[in-house]
KOLFIFI-663148 format. One record per atom (N, C-alpha, C): x, y negated, z negated; residue in three letters. Coordinates in steps of 0.05 Angstrom, whole numbers, plus 5000, padded with zeros to 4 digits. Layout:
<pts>
XYZala ...
</pts>
This chain:
<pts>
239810866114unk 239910646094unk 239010746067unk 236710976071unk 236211006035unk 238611166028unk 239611376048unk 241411526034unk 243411326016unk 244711186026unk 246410906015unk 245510815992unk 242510785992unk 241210625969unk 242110915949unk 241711135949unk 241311325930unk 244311295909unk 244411445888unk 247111395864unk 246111605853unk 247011925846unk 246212145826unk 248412055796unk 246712165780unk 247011935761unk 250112135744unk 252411935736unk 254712045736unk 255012195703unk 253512095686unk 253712285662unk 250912235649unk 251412345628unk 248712275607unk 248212055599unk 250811915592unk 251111665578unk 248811495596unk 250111525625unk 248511295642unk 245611405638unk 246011675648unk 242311765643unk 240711615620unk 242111655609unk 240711595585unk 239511215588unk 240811025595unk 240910835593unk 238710675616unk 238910915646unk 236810785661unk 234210975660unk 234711145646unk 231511295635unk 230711165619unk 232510975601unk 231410775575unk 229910525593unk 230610415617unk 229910205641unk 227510345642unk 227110565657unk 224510645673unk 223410695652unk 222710805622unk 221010895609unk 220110665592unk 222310375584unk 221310145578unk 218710025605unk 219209985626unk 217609845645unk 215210015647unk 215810315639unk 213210465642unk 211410435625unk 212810455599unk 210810405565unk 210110055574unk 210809895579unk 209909625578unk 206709615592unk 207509795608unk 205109725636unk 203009865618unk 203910075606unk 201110265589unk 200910165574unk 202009985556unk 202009775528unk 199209615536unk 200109525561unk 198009245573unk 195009305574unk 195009585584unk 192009705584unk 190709855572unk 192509995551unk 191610255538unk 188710205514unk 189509905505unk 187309795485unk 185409645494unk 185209705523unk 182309485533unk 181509705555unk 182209945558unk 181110145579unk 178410255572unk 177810365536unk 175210295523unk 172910155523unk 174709895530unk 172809635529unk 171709625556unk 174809605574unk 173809615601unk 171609765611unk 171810005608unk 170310255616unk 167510145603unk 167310035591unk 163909955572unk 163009705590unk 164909535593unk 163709295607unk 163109385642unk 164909455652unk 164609575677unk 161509805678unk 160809955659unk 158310075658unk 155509925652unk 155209685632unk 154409525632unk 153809315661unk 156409245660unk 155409155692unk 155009325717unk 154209585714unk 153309685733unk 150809815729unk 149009685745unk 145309735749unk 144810015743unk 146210115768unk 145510455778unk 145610615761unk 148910555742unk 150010735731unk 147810755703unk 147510505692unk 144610435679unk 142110595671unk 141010745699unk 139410795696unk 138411125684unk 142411195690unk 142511515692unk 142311505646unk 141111675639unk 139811665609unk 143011645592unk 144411945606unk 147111865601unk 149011675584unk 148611435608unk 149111155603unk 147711005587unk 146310965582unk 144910755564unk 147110775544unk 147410835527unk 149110775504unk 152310805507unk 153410575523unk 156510625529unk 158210735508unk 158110525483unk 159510645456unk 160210895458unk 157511095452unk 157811345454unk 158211535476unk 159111365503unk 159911515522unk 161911535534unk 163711345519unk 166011295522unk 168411475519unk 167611615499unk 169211895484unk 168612085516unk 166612065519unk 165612365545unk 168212295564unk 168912055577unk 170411925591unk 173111995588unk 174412025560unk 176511995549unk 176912365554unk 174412565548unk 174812755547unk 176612945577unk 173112845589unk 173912895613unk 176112795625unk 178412595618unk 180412585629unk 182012775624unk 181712875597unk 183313045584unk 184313295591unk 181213405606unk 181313635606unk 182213625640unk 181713505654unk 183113435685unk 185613515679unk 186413315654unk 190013435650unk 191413535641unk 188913825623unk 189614085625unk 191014235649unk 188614175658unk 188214295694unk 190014245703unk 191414045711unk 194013885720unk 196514045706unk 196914075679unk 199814115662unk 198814445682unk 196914555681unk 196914835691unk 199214885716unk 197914775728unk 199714665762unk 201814675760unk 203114425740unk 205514255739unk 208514435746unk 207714735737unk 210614915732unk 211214965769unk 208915045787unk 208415025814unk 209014855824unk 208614605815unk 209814375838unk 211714305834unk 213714375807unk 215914325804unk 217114585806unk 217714715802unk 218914965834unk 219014865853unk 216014785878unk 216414685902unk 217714445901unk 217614315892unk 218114075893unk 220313895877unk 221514025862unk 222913915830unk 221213605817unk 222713565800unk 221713345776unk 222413085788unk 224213065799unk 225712775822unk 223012745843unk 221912875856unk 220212885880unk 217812795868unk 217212965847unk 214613025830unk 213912695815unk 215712665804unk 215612365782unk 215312135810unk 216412155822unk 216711935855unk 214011925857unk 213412175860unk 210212215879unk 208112025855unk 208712125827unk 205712065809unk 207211775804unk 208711665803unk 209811435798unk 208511205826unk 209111295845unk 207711155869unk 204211185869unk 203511305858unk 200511415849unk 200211185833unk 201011195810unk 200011035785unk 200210725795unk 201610695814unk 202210425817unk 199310385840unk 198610555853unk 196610495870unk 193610465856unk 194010605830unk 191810625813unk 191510425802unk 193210315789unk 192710025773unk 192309875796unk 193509765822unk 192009585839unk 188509695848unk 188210015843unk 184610065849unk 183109875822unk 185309985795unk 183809885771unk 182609545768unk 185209465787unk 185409165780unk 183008985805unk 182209145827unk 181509055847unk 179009175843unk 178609405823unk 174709575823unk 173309285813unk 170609285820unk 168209145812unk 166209265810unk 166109555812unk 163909785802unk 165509965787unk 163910055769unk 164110225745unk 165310525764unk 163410605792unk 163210845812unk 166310835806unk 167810625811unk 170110615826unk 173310655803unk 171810515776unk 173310425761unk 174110745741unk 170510775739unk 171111095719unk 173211275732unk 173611375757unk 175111535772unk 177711545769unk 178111275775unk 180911135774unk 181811195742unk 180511055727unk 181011105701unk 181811415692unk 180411605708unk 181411935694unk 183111905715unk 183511895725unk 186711965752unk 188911825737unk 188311625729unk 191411455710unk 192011555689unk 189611665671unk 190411875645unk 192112145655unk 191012175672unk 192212525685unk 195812425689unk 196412235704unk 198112115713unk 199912065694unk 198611915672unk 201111895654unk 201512035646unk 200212275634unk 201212565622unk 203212665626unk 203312665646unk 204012885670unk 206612745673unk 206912445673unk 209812275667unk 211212335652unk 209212305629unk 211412385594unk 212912635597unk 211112765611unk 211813145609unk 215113065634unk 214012945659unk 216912965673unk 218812805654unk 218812605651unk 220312365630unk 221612555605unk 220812765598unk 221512945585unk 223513035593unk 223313245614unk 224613445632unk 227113305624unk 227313055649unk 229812895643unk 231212885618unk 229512755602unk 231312735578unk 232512995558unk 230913165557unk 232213495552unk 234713535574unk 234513465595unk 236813695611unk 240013395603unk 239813135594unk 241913065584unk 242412985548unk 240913205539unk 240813195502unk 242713415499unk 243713345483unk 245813555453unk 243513755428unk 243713885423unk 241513895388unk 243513745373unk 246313745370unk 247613585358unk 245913335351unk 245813225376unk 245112835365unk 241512795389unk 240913105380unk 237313045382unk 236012865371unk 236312815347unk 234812665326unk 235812415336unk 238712265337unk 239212035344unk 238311975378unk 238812125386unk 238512085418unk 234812005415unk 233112215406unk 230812205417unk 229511895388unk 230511855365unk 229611585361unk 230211335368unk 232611365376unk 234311105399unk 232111105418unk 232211275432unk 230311335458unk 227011205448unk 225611235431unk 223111175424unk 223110895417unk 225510755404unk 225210585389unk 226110415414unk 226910395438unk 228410235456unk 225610215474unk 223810515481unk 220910495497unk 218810365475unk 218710415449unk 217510265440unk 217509975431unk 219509845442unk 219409455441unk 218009425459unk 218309615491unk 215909545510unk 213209575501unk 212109655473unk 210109655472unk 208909355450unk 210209255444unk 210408955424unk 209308865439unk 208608645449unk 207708445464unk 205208505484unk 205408645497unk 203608685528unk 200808745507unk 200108795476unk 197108805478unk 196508525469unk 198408355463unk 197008115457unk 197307935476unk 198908005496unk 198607895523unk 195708055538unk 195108155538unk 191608355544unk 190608155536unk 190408115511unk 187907945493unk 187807685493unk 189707505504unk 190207215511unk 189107255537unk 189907415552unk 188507385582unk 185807485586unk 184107605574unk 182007615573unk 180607455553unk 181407365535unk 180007205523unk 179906845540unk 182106815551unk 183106535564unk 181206525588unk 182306785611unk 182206855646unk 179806965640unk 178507075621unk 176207255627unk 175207495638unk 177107565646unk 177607855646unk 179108145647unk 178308335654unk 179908565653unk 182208635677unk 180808585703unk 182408695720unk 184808545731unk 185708265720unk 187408125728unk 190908295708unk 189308455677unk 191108655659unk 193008865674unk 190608915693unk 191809235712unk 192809145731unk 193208835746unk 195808675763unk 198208685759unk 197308565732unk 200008505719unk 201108765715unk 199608965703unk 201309205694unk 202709285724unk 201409305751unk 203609355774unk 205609285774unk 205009035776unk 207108845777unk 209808915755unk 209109025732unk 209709115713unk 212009455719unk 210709675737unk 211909835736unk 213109835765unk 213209695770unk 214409715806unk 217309755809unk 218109535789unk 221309635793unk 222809875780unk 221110105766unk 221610235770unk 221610485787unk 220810415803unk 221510585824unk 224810685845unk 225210425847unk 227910385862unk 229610505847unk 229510425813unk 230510475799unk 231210855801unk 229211045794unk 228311205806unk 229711365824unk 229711265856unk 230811285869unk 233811395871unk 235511155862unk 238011075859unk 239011285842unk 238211315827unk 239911425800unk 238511765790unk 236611905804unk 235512175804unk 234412265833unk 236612265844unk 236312375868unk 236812595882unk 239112665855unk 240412975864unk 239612985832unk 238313015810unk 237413155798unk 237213445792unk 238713535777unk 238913815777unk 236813925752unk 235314125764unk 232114185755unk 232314385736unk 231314485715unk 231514635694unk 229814775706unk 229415015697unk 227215305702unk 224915195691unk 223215265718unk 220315265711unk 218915405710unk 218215495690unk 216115745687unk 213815785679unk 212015865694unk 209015805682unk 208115955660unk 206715825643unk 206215765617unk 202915775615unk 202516025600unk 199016125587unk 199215855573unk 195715785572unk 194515555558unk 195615525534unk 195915845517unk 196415755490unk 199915935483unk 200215825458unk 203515915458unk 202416195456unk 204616415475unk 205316645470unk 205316745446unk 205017045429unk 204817165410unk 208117165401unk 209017245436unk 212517325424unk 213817065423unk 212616795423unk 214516525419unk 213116495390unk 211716505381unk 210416525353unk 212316715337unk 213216955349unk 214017185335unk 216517095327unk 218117125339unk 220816965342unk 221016685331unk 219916585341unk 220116285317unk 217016115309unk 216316185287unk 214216125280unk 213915905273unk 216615685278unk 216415375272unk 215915205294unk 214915395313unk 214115295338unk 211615195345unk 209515445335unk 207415305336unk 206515135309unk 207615135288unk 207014945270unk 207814745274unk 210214615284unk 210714375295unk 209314225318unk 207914515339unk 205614415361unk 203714345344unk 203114505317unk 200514445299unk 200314085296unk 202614025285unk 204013725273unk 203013605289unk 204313655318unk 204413365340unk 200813495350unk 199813625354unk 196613575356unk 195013285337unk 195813415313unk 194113275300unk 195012925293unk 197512935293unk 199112665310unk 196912505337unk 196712715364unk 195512555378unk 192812585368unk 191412645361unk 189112645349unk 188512365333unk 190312255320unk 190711965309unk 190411795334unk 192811845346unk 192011765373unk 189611655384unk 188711815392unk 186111925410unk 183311645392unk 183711745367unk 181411585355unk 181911255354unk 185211185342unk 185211035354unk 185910745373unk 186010835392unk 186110785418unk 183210725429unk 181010955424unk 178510925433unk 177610705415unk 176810845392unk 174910765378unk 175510445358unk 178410475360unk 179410205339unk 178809975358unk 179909895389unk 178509745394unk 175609655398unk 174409805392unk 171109845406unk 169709805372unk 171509805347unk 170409745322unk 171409455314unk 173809425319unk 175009185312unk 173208945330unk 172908925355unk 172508735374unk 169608745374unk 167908995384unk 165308885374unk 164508975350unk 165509075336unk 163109095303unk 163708935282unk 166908845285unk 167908705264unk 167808395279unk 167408375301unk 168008125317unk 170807935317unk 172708185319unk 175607925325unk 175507945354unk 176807805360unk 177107715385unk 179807905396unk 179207955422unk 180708105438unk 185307935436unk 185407705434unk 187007585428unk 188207625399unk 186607615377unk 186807725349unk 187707995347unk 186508195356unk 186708495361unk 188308525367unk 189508355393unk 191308345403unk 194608385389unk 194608145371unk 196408025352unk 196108255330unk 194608315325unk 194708595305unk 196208865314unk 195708875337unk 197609165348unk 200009035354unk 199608845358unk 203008725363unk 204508775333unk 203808665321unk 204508715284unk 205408965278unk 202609155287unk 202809495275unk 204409615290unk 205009565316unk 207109725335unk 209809645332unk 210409365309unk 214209395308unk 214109715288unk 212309795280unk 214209955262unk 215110155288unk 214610205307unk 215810415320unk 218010365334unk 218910015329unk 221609945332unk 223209975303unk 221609975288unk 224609955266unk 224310215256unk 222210455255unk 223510655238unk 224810895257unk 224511005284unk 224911165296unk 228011245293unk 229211035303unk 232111105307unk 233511165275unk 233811055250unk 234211025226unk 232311335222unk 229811435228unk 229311615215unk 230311885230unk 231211765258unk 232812015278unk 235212075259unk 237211885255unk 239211935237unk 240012035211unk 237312025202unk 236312105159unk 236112435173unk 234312495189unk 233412785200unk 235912935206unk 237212785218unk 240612955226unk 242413005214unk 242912805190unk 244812775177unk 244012845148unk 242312805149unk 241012885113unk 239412945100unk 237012805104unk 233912975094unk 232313105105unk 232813165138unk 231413385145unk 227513295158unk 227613395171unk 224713255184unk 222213395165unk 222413505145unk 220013565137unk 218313415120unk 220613345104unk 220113165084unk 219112955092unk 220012735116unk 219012565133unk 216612655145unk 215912825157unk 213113015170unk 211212825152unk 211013025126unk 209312975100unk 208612675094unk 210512505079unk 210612215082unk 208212175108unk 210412265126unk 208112065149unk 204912085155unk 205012355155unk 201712415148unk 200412295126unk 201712295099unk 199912165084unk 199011805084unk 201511685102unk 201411435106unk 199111385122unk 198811595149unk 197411535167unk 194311605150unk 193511795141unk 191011795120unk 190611545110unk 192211505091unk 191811225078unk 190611075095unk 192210895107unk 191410715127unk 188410735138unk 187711055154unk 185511065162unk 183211065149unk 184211125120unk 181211235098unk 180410905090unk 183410705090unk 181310545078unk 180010305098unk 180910355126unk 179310225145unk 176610115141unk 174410325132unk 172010235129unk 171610095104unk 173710225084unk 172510135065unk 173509825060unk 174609705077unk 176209455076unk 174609245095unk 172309325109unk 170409255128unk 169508875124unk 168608975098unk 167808755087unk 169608495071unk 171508545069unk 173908505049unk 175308255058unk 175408095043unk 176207765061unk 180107855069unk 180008045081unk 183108135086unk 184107945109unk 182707845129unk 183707615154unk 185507855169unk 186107695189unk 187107925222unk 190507955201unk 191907785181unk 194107845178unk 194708125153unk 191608115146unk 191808325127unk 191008605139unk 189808535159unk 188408765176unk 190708885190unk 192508685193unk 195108695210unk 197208895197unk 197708845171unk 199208975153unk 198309335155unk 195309275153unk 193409575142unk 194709805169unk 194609735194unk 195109865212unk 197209875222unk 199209625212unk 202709705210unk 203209965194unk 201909965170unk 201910235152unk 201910405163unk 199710465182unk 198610685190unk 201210805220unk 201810615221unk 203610655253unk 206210685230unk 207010585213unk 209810715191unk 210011025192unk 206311085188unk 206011405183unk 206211605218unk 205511345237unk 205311515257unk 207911485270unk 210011295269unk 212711285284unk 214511495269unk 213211535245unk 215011755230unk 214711985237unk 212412095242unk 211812395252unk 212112425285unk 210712185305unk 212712225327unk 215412255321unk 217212165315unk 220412145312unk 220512415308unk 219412475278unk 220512775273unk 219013085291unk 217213065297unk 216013265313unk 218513225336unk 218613115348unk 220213095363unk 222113225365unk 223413085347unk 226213165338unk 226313415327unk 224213655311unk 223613885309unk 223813995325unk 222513895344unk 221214195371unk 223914165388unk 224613975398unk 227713965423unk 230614015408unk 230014135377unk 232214255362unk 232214565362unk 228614635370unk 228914915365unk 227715015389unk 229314915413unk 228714975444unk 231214875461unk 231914995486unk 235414985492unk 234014815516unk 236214745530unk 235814505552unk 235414665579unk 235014945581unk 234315075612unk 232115195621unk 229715105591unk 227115165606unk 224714975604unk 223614915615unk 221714685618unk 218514825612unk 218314975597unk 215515095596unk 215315055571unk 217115115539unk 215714975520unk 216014755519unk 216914565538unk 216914235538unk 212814215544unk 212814395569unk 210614365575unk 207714385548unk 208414575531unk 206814625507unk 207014375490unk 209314155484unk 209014045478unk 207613835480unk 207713755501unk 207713455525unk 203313595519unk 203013875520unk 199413895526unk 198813855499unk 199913855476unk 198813775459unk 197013555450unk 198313375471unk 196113065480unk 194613125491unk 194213235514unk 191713235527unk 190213425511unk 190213615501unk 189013875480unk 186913635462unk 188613425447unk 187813265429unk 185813025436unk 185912905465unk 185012695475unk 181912845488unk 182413195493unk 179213245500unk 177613225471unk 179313465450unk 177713515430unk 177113255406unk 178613015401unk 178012735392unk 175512645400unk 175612555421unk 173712365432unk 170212605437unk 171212925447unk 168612995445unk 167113075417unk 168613015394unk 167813045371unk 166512845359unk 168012605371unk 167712365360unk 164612325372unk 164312415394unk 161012335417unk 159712495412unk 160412725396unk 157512865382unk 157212765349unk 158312605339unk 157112645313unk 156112385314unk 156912235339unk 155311965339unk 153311905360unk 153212155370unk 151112115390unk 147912235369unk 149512445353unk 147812575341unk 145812415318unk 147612165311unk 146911955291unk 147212165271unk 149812355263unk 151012445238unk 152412125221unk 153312095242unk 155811795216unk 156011615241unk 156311375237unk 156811045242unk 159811085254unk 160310955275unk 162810855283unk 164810875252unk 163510695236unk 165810655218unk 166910925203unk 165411085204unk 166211335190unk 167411485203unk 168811455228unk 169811615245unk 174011625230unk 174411355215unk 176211245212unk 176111425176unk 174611485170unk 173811645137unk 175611975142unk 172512015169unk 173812325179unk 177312305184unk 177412155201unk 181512135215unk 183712175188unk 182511975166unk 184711965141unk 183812315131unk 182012395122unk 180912665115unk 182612895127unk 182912905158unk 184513015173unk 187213035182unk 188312725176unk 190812715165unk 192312925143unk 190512785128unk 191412985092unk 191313345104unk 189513355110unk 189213585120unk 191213705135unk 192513615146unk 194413605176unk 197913665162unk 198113565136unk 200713565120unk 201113935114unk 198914125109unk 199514405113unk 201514505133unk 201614355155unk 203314475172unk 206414465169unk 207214165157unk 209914205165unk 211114185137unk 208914285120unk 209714385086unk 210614735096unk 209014845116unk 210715105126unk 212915175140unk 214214865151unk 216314905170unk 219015015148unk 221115085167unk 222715115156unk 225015005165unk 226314725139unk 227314505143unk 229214605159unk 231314425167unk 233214385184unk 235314395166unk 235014215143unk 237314105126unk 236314265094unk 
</pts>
């Protein structure tokens, strides 16, 4: 009967269309939780006695980053593996397996009532999704052109990123309404389930690109040979590094220091995340056809600075959640622009039959999610700078971050 259920998928076109299915239902479910996993992780420590007493703990704020790290570095450890179990196993078997995982994890997340239970779960789902994007990758390299890279992979972003509109201000109505967290990580099941079948049906005979295991850091002779390699890995680092801060730290400033409400917050990332519907695809097509991703690189970094430098200084500022709303639409203008184009850089200057500098790419997140958050927990553990200055440093490092793909060498 499953054989029956199965369908290997008949061209790209289709590929393309039900990898757009499974990677929408997947970003939704991570939309739902990704801005209250911070919070969560704080309240879940709080309400636990034990965990309380260890010195550690006392100050969740600042332990929160340790959390985020140590996931990180788990999925180092993990991308290490990844070239091994996909040999044994290919990317069809592999994605099945962590896909049926993650779904078991959000019902641990949604059903924990100890912190023991919840922290664990919480680094197993970070490892998990990584490790998705990286397969979710695979796929989408082995049915791309370099021809229509740029269009293919901002179509592609801009179609997974509508799944990300809605589900955080659906978070923030339900915890502000229902009262809590773990009814978020239900819904998110409920959320990625049907892709599975999906899954199933349509990558079943999947035909697997070479996997080859891959040193921590890029090779001398992939540097030698094309030196726009690791400067474009430079780019997308400091990309997730935006990321990293925030994800952690913006909910955990907005909700308790500034006091909006998890619903409000909510409605603000809903706001700041259309830009990753409207500029991706339009800036896939500028990159292909005419201006070239560097020029865009630059722009976006300095957008994303902006935005972050004047966070603090806007603290006080009768701006209301619709102006606050605008400030971090900005900031996501600067970051849908440099995702799009990193992107679209690196799978232009890499062929579709090896899966190991996909792998360098895809670690550039986890690289960024240890070193963010354990930077961020020493200068505030240390009482160097205030939460709010963490958002001073990020714009600082932005600007900083524009050196790299002022070295690339354009396309166009």
């Amino acid at each position: 009967m499953l054989l029956r259920f199965k369908k290997p998928v008949a061209s790209a076109r289709e590929a393309f269309i039900v990898l757009s299915i499974i990677l929408f239902l997947f970003s939704a479910a991570i939309s739902l939780t990704v801005y209250i996993d911070s919070s969560y992780l704080k309240d879940a420590i709080l309400h636990t006695p034990s965990l309380l007493t260890i010195k550690l703990f006392k100050n969740p704020d600042d332990i929160i980053g340790v959390l985020y790290t140590l996931a990180s570095l788990v999925t180092l450890l993990a991308f290490t593996h990844a070239p091994n179990i996909l040999r044994k196993f290919g990317n069809y078997r592999f994605t099945l397996a962590l896909m049926s995982l993650n779904a078991a994890t959000l019902l641990g997340l949604g059903l924990g009532f100890s912190a023991w239970l919840i922290i664990p779960l919480f680094i197993f789902q970070a490892v998990i999704i990584s490790i998705l994007y990286f397969n979710f990758d695979i796929f989408l390299e082995r049915y791309s052109s370099d021809a229509k890279t740029g269009m293919i992979r901002g179509l592609f972003m801009t179609i997974t990123s509508i799944a990300w509109l809605v589900p955080p201000f659906i978070s923030g109505v339900i915890i502000d309404r229902f009262g809590g967290y773990p009814m978020v990580y239900l819904i998110a099941l409920f959320v990625i389930l049907p892709a599975l079948p999906l899954l199933v049906r349509h990558f079943s005979e999947f035909k697997d690109l070479e996997y080859d295991d891959a040193p921590f850091l890029v090779p001398k002779s992939v540097g030698g040979k094309n030196p726009n390699i690791p400067r474009i890995l430079w780019a997308s680092f400091f990309l997730q590094f935006f990321y990293a801060w925030m994800v952690i730290y913006a909910p955990l400033y907005f909700i308790e220091h500034l006091h909006i409400s998890h619903q409000n917050f909510g409605l603000m990332m809903t706001i700041a995340l259309f830009a990753f519907v409207i500029f991706p695809s339009p800036e896939g097509w500028l990159a292909d056809k005419y201006i070239g991703e560097k020029e865009l690189l630059v722009a976006g970094f300095i957008l994303m600075g902006l935005a972050s430098f004047l966070i603090p200084l806007l603290a006080f500022s009768p701006l209301g959640i619709l102006g606050w709303a605008i400030l971090l639409f900005l900031g996501r203008v600067g970051a849908s622009t440099v995702d799009t184009m990193t992107q679209t850089y690196f799978f232009k200057q890499i062929d579709g039959h090896s899966a190991s500098l996909v792998g360098y790419f895809n670690r550039s997140h986890a690289i960024a999610f240890v070193i963010a958050p354990l930077v961020a927990t020493v200068l505030l553990q240390t009482g160097l700078i205030e939460l709010s200055s963490l958002f001073t440093i990020l714009g600082i490092l932005m600007f900083f971050a524009i050196y790299f793909p002022l070295r690339l060498k354009d396309t166009k």
